[in-house]
KOLTI-842533 format. One record per atom (N, C-alpha, C, O): residue number from 1; residue in three letters; atom name; x, y, z. Coordinates in Angstrom, 3 decimals, always signed. Each point is the difference from the previous one (the first is absolute). Layout:
! residues N
- nr;rest;atom;X;Y;Z
- NUM;ALA;CA;X;Y;Z
...
END
This chain:
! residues 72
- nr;rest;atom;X;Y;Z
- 1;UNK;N;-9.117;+22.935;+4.314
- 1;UNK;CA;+0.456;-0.489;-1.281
- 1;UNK;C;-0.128;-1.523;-0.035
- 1;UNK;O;+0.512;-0.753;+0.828
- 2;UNK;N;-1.326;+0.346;-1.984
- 2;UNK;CA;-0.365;-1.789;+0.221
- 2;UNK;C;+1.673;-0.195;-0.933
- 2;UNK;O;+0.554;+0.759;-0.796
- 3;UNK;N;-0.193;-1.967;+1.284
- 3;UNK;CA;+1.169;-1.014;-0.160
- 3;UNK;C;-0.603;-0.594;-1.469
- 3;UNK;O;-1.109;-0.452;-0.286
- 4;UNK;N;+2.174;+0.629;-0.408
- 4;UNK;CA;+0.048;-1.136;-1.812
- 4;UNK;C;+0.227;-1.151;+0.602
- 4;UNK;O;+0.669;+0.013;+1.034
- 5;UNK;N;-1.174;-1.238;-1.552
- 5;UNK;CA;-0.131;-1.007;-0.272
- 5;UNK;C;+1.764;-0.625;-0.241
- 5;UNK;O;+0.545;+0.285;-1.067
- 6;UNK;N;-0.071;-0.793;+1.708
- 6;UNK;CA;+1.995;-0.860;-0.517
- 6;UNK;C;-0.487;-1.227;-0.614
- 6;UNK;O;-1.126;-0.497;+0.017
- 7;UNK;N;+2.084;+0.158;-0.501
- 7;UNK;CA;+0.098;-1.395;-0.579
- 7;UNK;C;+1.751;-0.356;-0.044
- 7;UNK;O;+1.066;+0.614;+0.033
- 8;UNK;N;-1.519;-1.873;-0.119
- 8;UNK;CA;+2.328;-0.899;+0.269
- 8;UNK;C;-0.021;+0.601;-1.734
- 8;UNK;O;-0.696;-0.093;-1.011
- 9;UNK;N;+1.987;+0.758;+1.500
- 9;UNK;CA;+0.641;+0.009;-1.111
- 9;UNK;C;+1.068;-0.773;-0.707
- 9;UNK;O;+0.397;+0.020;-1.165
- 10;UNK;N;-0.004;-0.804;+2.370
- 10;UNK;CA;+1.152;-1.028;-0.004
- 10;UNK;C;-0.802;-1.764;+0.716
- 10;UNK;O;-1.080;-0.221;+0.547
- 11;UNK;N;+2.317;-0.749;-0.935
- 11;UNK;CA;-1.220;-1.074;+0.655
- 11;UNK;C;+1.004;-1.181;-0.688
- 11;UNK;O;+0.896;+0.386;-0.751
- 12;UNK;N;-1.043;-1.646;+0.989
- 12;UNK;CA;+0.920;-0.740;-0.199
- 12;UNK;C;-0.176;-0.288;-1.367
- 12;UNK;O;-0.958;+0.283;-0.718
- 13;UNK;N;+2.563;-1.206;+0.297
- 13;UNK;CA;+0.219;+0.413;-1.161
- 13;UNK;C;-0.397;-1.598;-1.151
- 13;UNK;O;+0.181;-0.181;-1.205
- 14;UNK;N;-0.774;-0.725;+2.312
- 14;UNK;CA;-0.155;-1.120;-0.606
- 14;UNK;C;-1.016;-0.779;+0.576
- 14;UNK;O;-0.450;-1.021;-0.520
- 15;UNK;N;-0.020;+1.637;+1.908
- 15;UNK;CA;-1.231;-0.088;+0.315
- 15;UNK;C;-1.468;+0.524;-0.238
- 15;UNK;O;-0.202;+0.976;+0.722
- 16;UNK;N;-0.978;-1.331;-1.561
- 16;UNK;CA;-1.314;+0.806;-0.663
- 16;UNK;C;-0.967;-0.911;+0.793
- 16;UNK;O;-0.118;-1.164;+0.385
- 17;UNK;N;-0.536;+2.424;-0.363
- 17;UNK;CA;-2.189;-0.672;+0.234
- 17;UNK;C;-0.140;+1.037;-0.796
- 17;UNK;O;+0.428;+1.153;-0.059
- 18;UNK;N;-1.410;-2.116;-0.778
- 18;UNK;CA;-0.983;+1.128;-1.331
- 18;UNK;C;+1.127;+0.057;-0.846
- 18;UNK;O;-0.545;+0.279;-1.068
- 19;UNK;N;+1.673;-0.352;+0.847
- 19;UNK;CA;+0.866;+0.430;-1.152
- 19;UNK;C;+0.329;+1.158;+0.394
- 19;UNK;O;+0.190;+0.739;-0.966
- 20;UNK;N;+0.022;-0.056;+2.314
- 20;UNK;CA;+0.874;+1.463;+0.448
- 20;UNK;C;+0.861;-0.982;+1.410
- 20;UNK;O;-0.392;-0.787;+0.862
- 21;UNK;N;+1.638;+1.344;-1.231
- 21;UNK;CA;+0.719;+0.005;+1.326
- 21;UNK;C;-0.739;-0.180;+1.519
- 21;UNK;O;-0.910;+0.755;+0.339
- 22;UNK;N;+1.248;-1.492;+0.251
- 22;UNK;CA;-0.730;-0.034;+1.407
- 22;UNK;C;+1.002;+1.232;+1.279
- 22;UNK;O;+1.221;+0.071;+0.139
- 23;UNK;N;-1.775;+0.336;+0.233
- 23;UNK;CA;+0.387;+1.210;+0.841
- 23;UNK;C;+0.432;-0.472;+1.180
- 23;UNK;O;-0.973;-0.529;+0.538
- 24;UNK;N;+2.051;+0.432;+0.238
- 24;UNK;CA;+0.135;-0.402;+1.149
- 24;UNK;C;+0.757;+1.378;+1.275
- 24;UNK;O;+0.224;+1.142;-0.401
- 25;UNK;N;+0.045;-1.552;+1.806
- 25;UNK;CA;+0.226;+0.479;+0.847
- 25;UNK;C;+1.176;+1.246;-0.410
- 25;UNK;O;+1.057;-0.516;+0.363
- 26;UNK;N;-0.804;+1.568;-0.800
- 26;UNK;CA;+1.094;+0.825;-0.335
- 26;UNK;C;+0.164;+0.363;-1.253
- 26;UNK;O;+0.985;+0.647;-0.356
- 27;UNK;N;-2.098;-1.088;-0.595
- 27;UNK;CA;-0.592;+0.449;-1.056
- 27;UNK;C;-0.034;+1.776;-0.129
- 27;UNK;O;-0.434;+0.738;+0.884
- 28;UNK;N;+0.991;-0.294;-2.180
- 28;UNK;CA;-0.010;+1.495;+0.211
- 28;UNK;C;-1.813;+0.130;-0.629
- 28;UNK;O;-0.475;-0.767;-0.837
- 29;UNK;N;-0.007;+1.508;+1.263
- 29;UNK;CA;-1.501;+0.574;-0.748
- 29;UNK;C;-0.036;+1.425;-0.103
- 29;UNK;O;+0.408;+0.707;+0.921
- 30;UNK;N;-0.888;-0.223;-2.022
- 30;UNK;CA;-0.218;+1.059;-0.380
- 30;UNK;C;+0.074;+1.331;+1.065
- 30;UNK;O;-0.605;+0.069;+1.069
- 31;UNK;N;+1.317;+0.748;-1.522
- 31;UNK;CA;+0.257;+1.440;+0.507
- 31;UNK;C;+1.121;-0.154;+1.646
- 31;UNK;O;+0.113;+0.520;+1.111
- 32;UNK;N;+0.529;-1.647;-2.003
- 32;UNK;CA;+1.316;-0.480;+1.435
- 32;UNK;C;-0.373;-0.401;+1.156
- 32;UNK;O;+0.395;+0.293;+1.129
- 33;UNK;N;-1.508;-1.267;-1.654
- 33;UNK;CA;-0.865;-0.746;+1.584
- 33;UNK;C;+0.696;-1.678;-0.461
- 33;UNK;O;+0.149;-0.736;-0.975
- 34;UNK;N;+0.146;+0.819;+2.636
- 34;UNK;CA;+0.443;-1.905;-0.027
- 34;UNK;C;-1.465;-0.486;+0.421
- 34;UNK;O;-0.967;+0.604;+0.464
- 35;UNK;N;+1.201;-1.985;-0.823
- 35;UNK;CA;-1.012;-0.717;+0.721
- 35;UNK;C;+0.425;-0.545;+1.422
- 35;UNK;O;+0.665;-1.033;-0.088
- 36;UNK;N;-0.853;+1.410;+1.179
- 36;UNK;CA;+0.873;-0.418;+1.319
- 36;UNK;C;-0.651;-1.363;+0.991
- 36;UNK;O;+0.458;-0.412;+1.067
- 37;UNK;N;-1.464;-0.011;-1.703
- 37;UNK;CA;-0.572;-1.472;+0.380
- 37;UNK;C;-0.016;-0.743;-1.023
- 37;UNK;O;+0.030;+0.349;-1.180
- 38;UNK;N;-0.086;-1.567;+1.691
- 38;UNK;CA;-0.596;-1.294;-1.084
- 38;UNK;C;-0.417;-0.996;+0.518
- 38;UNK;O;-0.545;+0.282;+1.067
- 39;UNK;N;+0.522;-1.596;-1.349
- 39;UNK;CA;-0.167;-0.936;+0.557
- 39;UNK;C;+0.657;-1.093;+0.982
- 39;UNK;O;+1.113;-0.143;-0.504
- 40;UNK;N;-1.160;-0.511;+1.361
- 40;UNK;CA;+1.197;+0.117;+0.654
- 40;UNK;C;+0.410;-2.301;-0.137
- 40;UNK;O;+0.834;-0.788;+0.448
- 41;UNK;N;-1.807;+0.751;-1.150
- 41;UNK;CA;-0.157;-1.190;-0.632
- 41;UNK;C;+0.249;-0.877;-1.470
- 41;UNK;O;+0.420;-1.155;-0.067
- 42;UNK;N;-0.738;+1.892;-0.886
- 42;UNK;CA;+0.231;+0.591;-1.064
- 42;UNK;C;+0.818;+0.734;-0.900
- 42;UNK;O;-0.256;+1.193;-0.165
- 43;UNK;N;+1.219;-1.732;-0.454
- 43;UNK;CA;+1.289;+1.048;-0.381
- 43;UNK;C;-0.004;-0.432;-1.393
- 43;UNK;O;-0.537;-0.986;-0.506
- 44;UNK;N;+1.360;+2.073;-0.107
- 44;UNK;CA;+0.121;-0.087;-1.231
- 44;UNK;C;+1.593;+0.601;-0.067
- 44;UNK;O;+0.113;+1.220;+0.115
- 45;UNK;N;+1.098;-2.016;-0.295
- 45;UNK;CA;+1.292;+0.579;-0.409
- 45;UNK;C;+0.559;+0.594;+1.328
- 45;UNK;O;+0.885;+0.818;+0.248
- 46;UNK;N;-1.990;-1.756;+0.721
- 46;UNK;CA;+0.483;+0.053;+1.386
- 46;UNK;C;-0.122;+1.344;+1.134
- 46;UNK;O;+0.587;+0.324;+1.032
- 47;UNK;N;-1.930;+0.350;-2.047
- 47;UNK;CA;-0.438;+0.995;+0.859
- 47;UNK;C;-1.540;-0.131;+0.199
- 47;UNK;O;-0.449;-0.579;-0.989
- 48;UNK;N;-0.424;+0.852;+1.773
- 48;UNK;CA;-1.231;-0.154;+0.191
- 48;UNK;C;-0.787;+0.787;-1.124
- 48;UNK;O;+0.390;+1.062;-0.486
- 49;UNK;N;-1.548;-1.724;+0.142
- 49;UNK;CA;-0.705;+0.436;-1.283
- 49;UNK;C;-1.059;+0.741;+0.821
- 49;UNK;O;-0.291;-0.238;+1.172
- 50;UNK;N;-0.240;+1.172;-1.968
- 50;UNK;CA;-0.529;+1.199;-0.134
- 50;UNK;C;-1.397;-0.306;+0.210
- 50;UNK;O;-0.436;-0.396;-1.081
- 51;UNK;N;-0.667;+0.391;+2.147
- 51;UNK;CA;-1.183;-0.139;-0.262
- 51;UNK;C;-0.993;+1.339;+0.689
- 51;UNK;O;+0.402;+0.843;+0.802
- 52;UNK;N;-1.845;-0.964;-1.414
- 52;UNK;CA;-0.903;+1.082;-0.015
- 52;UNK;C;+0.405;+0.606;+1.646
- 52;UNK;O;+0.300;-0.876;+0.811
- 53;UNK;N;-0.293;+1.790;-0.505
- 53;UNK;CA;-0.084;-0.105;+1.575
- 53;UNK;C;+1.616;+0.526;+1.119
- 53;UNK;O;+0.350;+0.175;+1.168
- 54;UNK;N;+0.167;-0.128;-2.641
- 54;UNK;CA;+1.546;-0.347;+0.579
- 54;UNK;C;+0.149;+1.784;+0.502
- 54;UNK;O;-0.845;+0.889;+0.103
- 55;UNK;N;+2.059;-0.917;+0.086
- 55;UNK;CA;+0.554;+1.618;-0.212
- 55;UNK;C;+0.651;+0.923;-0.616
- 55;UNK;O;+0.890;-0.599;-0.604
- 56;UNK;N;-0.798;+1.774;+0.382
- 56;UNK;CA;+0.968;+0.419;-1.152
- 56;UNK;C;+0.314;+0.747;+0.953
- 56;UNK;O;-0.565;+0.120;+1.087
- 57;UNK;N;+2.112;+0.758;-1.754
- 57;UNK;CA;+0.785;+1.008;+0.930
- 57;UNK;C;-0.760;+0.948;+0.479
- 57;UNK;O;+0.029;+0.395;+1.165
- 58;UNK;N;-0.953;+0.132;-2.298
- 58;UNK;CA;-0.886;+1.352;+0.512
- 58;UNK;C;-1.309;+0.134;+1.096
- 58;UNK;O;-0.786;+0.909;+0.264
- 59;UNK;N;+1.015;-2.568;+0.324
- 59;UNK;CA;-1.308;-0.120;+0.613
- 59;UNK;C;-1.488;-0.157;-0.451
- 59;UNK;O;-1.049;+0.236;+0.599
- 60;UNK;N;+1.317;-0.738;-1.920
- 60;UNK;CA;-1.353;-0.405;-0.358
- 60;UNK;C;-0.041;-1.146;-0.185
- 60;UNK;O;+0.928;-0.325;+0.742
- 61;UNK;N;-1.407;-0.914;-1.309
- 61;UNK;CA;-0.283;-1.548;-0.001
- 61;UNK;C;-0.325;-0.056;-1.379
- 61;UNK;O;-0.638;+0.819;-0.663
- 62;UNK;N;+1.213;-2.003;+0.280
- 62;UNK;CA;-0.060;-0.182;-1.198
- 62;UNK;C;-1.910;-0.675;-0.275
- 62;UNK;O;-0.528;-0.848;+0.720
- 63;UNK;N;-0.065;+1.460;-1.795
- 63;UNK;CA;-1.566;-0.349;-0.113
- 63;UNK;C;+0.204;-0.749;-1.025
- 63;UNK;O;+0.651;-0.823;+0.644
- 64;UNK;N;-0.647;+0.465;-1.520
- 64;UNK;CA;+0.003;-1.037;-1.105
- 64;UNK;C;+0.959;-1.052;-0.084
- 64;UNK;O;+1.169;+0.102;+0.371
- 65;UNK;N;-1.760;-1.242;-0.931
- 65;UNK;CA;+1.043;-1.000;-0.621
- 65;UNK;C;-0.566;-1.065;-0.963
- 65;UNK;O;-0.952;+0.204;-0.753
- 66;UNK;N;+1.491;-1.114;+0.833
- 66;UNK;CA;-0.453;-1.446;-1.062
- 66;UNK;C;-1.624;-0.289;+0.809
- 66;UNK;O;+0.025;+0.099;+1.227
- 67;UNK;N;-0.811;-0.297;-1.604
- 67;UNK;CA;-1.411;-0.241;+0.068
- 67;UNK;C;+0.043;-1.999;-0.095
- 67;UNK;O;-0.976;-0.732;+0.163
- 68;UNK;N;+2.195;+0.359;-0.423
- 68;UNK;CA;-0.177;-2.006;+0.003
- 68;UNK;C;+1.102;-0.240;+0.792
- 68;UNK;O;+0.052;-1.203;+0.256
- 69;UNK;N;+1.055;+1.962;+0.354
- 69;UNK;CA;+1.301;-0.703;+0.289
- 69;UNK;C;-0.058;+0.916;+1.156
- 69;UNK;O;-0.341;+1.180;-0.085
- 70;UNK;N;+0.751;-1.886;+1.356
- 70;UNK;CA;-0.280;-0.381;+1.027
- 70;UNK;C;+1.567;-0.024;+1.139
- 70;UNK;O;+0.740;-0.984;-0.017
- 71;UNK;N;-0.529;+1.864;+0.673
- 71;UNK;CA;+1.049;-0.240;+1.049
- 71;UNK;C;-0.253;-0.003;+1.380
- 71;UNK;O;-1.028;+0.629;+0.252
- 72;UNK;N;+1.648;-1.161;+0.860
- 72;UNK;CA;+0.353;+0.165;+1.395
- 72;UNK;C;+0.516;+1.154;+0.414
- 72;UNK;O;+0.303;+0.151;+1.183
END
């Protein structure tokens, strides 16, 4: 059975790239997946922000993001 595609469903509430919420470390994503990495340089509201590569609860890695904005 191939795995659907998650996305953050949650994400800070005053922090944006692109005009959407930026996703950071404990972020809930779709179908009750956290995001359980982030950056460890980089915070947003004092949790590590969310980049391509990272991890989610279910063991898959997050594949997309901002294509101009750039984290550690």
């Amino acid at each position: 059975m191939e795995e659907r595609p998650h996305f953050c469903v949650s994400g800070s509430r005053d922090v944006f790239v692109n005009d959407k919420p930026i996703c950071r470390q404990g972020d809930s994503f779709s179908e009750e997946k956290i995001l359980t990495e982030g950056s460890k340089i980089v915070f947003a509201n004092g949790y590590g922000v969310g980049r391509v590569g990272d991890l989610v609860s279910c063991g898959s890695k997050v594949i997309s993001g901002s294509s101009d904005v750039f984290s550690g």
